[in-house]
N, C-alpha and C positions, 0 to 999 in steps of 0.2 A: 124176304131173304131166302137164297136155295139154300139148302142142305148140304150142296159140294163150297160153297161159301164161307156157311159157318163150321161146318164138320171135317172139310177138305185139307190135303196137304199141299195142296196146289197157291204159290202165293198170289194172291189177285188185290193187290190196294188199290181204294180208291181214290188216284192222286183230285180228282174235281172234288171231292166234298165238299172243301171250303168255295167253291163256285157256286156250289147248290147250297154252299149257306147262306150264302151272301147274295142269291136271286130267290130265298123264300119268299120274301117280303116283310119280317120281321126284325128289327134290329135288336141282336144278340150278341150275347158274350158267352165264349166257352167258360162248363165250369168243372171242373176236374173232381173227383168224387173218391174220397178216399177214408178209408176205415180208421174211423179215431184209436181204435184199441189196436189192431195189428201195424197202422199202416201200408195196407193193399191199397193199393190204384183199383178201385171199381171197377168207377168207367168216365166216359168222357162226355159231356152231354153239353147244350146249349142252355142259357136263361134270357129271357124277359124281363120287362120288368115287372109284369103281372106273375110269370114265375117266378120275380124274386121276392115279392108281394106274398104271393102264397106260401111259397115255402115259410116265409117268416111268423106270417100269421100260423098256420098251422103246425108249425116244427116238424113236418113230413118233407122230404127234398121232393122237387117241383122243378118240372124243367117245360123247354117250350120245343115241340116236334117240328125239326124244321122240316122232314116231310110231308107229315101230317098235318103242318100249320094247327095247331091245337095244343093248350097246355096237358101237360102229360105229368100227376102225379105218379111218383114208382111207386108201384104196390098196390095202386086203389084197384088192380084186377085179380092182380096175382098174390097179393098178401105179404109180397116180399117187399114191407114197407123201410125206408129207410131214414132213420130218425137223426133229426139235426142237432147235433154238440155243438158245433162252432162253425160261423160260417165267415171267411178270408175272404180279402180283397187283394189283389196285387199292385204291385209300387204306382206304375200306370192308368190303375182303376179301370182294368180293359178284359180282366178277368175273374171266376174267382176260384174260390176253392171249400169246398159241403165236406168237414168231417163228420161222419155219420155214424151212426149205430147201427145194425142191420136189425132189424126185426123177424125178419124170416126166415127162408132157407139161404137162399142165395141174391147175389143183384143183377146175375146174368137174365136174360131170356130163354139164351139155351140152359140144356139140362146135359149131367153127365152121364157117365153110360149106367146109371140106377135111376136116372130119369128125373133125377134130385138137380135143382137150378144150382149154376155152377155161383160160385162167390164171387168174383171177377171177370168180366170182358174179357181181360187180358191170360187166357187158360191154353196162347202157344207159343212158339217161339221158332226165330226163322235159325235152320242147322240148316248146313250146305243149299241154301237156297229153295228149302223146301219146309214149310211150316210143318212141325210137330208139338202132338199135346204133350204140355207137363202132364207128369204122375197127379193122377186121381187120388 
């Protein structure tokens, strides 16, 4: 990912994603990631069912890269492990939903301006067409 991307005011979505998820090769289901205690939207990520397999076995959230084709535990690098309270299905069983506990600093990748992982994906919002960071 560039820097003008995740750090930018500039809005750039990526309307394909779901093209590029749906030509990984892996059949997934989005699962939505959200803080059992506050209620924050994490983030948004894809399952397997070897990621849904391991999440359960382990109680660590577990998802499947559809870039990267590879399961992808949060945290097994970064420490910012994310523990499973309760894990949701949806009425259609075509999604789900990881309340979590966070274990570390944050669930982002990126970091904020102390270089501290931010707690949510979701740290901008679109004002007059132009993405701005919430207060830090």
């Amino acid at each position: 990912m560039s820097k003008e991307l995740e750090e930018g005011s500039e809005l750039q979505l990526d309307f394909t994603k779901l093209k590029k998820v749906a030509n990984c090769g892996a059949d997934v289901v989005p699962v939505g990631v959200q803080d059992a205690e506050t209620g924050e939207l994490l983030i948004i990520a894809y399952a397997n069912q070897a990621a849904l397999d391991h999440t359960i076995k382990t109680g660590h959230a577990t998802f499947w890269s559809t870039s990267r084709n590879e399961l992808w535990e949060k945290g097994a690098t970064s420490g910012d492990v994310l523990e499973i309270v309760e894990i949701r299905v949806n009425c259609e069983q075509n999604s789900l939903l990881y309340l979590v506990r966070p274990l570390g600093k944050g669930a982002c990748h990126t970091k904020d301006k102390n270089g501290v992982p931010r707690s949510s994906c979701y740290y901008r919002r679109i004002a007059e067409g132009k993405l701005e960071k919430l207060p830090e």
